[in-house]
Structure formats: structure tokens, C-alpha cells
C-alpha positions as CSV (number, residue, x, y, z in Angstrom):
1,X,-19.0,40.3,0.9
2,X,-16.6,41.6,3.6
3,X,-13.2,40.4,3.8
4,X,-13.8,39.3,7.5
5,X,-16.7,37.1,6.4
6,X,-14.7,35.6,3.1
7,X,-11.8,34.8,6.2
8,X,-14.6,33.2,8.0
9,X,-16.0,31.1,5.5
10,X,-12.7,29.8,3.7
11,X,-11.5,29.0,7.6
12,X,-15.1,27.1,7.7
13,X,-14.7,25.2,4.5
14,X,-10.8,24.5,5.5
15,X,-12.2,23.1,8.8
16,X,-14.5,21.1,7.5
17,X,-12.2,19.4,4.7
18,X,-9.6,18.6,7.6
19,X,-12.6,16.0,9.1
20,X,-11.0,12.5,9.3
21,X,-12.4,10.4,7.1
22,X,-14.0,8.1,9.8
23,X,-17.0,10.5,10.0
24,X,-18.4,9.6,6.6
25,X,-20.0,5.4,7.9
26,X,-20.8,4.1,4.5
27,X,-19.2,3.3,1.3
28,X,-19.8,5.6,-1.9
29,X,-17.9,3.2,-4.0
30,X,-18.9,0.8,-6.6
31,X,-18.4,-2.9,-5.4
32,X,-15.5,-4.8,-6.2
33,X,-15.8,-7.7,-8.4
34,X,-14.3,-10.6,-9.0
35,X,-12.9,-11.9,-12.2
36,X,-15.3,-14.9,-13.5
37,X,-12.5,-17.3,-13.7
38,X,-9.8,-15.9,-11.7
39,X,-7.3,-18.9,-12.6
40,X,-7.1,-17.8,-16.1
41,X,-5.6,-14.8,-15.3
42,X,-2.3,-15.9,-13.9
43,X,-1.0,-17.3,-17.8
44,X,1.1,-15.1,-20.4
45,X,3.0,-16.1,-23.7
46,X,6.4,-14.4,-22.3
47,X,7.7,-18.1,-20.7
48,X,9.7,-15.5,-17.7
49,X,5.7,-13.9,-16.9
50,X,4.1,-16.8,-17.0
51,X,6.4,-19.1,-14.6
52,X,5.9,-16.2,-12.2
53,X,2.5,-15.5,-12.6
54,X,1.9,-19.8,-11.9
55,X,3.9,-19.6,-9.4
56,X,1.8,-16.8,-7.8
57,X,-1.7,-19.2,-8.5
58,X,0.1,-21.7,-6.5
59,X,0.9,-19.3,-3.7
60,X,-2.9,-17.6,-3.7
61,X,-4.4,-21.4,-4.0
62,X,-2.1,-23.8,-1.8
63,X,-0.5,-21.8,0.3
64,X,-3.3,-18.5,0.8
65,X,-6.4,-20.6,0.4
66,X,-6.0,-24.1,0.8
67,X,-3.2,-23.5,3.6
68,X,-0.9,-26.4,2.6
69,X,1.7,-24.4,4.2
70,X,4.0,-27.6,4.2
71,X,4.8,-27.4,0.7
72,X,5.8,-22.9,0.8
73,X,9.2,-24.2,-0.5
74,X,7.7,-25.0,-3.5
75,X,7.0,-21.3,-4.4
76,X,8.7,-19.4,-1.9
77,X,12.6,-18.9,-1.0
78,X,14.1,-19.9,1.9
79,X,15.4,-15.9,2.1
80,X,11.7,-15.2,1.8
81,X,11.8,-11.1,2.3
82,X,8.5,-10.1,3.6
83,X,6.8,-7.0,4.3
84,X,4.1,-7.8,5.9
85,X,4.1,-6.3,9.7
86,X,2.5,-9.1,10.9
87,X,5.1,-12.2,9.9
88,X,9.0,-12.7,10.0
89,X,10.7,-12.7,6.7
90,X,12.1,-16.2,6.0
91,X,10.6,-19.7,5.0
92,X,10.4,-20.5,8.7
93,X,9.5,-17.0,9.8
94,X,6.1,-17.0,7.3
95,X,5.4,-20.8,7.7
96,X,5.4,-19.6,11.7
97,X,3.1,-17.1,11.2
98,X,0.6,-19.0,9.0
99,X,0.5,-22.2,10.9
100,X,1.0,-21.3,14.7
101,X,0.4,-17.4,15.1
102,X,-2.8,-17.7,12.7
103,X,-3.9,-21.1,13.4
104,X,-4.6,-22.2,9.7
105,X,-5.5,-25.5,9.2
106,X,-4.9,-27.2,5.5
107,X,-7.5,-28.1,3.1
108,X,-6.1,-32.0,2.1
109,X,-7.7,-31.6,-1.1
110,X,-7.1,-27.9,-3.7
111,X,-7.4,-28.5,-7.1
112,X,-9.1,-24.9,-8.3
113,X,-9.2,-21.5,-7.4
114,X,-11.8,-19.8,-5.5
115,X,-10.5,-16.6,-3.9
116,X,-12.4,-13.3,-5.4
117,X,-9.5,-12.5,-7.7
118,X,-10.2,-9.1,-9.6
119,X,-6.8,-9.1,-12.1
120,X,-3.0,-9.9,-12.2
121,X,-0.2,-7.9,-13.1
122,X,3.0,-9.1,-13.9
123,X,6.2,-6.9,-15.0
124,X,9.7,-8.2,-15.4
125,X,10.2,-9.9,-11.5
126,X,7.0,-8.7,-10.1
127,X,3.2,-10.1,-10.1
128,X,0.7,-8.4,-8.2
129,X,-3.0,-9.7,-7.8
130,X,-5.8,-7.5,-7.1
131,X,-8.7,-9.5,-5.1
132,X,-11.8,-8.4,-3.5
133,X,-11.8,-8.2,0.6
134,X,-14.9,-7.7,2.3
135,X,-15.0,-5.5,5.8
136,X,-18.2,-4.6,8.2
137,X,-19.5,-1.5,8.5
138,X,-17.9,0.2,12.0
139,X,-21.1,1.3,13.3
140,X,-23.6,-1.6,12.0
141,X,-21.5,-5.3,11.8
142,X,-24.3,-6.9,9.9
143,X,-23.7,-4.6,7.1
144,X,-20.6,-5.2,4.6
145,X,-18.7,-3.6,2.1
146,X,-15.9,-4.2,-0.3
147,X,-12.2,-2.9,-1.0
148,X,-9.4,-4.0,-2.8
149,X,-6.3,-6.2,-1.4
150,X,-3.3,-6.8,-2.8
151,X,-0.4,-9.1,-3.0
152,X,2.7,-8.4,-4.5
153,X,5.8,-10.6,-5.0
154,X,9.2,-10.3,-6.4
155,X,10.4,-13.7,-7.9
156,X,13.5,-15.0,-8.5
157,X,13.9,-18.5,-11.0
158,X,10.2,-19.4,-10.0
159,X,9.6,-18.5,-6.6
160,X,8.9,-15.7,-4.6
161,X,11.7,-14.0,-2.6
162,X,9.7,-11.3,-1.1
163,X,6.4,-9.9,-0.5
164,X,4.0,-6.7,0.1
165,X,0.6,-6.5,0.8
166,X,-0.9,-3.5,2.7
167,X,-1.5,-5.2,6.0
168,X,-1.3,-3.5,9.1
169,X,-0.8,-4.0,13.1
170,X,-4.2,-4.8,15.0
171,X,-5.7,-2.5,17.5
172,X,-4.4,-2.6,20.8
173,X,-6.6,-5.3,22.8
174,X,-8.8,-3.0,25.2
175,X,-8.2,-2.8,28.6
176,X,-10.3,-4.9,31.1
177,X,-13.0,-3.2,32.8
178,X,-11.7,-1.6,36.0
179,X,-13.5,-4.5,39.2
């Protein structure tokens, strides 16, 4: 083989490994699943750990879930640090978001669990919980598949002072169609 063509065909494969992900339209992962009994994930015999990681059930089930976003003091500080593009940090700035910007509307009644929780994580301040989101395919909207989320929150004596996740800005609205 020439050294022109080897140039050519490296420069070929190079091209073709620099196509943006978007070409490839359906998922070659397994599915995500979610833990049988997600509540009994958020308990550990260090007394520290386990405060946090209850505290965290209360913020996935009340708050996340069951929107009782009344009672966020409960679990979350009123310095609140959060990471998430899409709400102000601070008690007011989250309760804001959640109730006005997103419209949630509570659930009177939330005694258990249900979101698709796949496993919880806690370390010293931290507790991060893995759970199962679900998105359409881009090209056929009938058609799902499923990716991991995640919430992570630093606490501080019980309740969460600030927050990730790996949420992003929306698209741009599109224009309207020129009259």
C-alpha cells in the first residue's frame, strides 16, 4: 500500500470518527432499571449517612415527586446553593421555579416512593441518587429510550444546602413562520 493511499484512508477513518453523535438515531445501550424498592436504598448504619440519605428520600418523594414544595424548608436550607441552570439558588429562588416557572401542582397525599430509582450513594456530606429518565427517539416520538439522571446534594446538619444534576437550557423557541 502506497503512502498516499494509507494518508487517504487514515484521513477517511479520522473523518468519519469526528461525525457528531446525532447521526447514530437509536440507543445501543442496555435499559436502565429501577431498583425494586427504591425506598430502601436511602438507609445506612453510620447515623451522619443515614440522616442525609432520609433527608434525600424526602427531597426525591415530597418535594421531586409529590411537589409539596411548601414544606422544602424541611430538607433544604434557606442558602440553598443550586446548580441547576434552570432555577435560582436559595429557598425562595427553587420554591419559584418549582411552583410558578414549572407549574407543579402538589399531590395532598405521599406516603411511598415511586420514582424509577436505580441506587444511592452517600459519602461524608454528599448523596447522590441515580434514577431512570426516559426520552423519545428524535426522529420517531412514539419510540422511547432510557438514560440515567442524577441528583446530587451536599448537606449540612440534615438538609441540603446545594445541589447538581445535569440539567441543561432548552432550545431556543423556533421562530414563527415568516406571513
Amino acid at each position: 500500500m502506497t503512502r498516499s493511499i494509507r494518508l487517504a484512508l487514515a484521513a477517511a477513518a479520522a473523518a468519519l470518527m469526528a461525525l457528531p453523535a446525532a447521526a447514530q438515531v437509536r440507543a445501543l445501550s442496555d435499559p436502565v432499571v429501577a431498583h425494586p424498592n427504591p425506598e430502601s436504598l436511602f438507609s445506612n448504619k453510620d447515623p451522619k449517612l443515614n440522616r442525609n440519605k432520609q433527608a434525600a428520600m424526602h427531597i426525591m418523594r415530597e418535594l421531586l415527586q409529590c411537589n409539596q414544595w411548601d414544606r422544602a424548608g424541611e430538607w433544604l436550607t434557606d442558602k440553598y446553593i443550586q446548580h441547576n441552570p434552570m432555577a435560582a439558588s436559595g429557598l425562595p429562588g427553587v420554591k419559584h421555579f418549582f411552583i410558578e416557572v414549572a407549574k407543579r401542582k402538589p399531590t395532598p397525599t405521599c406516603t411511598k416512593l415511586t420514582s424509577p430509582v436505580v441506587a444511592v450513594q452517600a459519602e461524608g456530606d454528599y448523596v447522590t441518587v441515580l434514577a431512570v429518565r426516559e426520552y423519545p427517539y428524535p426522529d420517531d416520538k412514539s419510540k422511547s429510550y432510557t438514560s440515567t439522571w442524577f441528583d446530587t446534594w451536599r448537606f449540612v446538619d440534615g438538609k441540603a444546602d446545594e445541589h447538581w444534576d445535569p440539567a441543561t437550557l432548552p432550545a431556543p423557541a423556533p421562530a414563527p413562520a415568516a406571513k
